[in-house]
C-alpha positions in Angstrom: 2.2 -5.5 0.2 1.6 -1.2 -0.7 3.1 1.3 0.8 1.1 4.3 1.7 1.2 7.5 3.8 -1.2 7.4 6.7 -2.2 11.2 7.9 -4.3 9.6 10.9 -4.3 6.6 12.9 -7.0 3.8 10.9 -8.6 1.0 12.3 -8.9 -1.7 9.2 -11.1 -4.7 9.9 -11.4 -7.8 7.6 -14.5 -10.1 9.0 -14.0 -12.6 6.8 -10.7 -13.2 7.2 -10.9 -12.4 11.2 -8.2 -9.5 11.0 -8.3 -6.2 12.7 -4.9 -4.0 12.3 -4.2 -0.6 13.6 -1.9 1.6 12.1 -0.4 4.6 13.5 -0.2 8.1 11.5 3.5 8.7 10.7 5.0 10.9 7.7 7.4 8.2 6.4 5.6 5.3 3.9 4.7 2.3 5.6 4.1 -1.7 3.8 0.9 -3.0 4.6 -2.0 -5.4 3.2 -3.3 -4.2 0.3 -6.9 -4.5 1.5 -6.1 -2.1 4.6 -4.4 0.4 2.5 -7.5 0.3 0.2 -10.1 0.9 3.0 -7.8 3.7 4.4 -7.5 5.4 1.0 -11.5 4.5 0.8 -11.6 7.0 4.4 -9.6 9.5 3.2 -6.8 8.4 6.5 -4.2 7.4 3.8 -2.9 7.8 0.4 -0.8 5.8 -1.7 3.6 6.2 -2.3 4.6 5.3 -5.0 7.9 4.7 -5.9 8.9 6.1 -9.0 10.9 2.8 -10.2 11.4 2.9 -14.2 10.1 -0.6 -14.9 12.5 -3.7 -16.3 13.3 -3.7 -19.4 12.4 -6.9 -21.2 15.4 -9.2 -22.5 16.0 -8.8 -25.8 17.0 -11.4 -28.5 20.2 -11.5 -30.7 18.3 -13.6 -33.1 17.2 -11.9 -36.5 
């Protein structure tokens, strides 16, 4: 799931998998399918939050 900023309501539609989802316009992030927030961002009706998370830092070992 992505989070993303809609500035319009979208209609996404994925005929393969049989899926149609409307999302409403709102100015907080929302979680979706990846795939609908790529065709809103592809329509110009989204664009992406990011969240500014450092990432993990990987264990380290004791052993020399």
């Amino acid at each position: 799931m992505a989070k993303a900023v809609f500035s319009r309501r979208f209609d996404a539609t994925d005929t393969k998998k049989g899926i149609s989802i409307r999302v409403n316009a709102l100015e907080d992030p929302q979680t979706q399918p990846e795939w609908v927030i790529a065709k809103a961002v592809e329509a110009g009706a989204a664009v992406r939050h990011s969240t500014n998370k450092a990432p993990a830092k990987a264990a380290q070992s004791k052993d020399k």
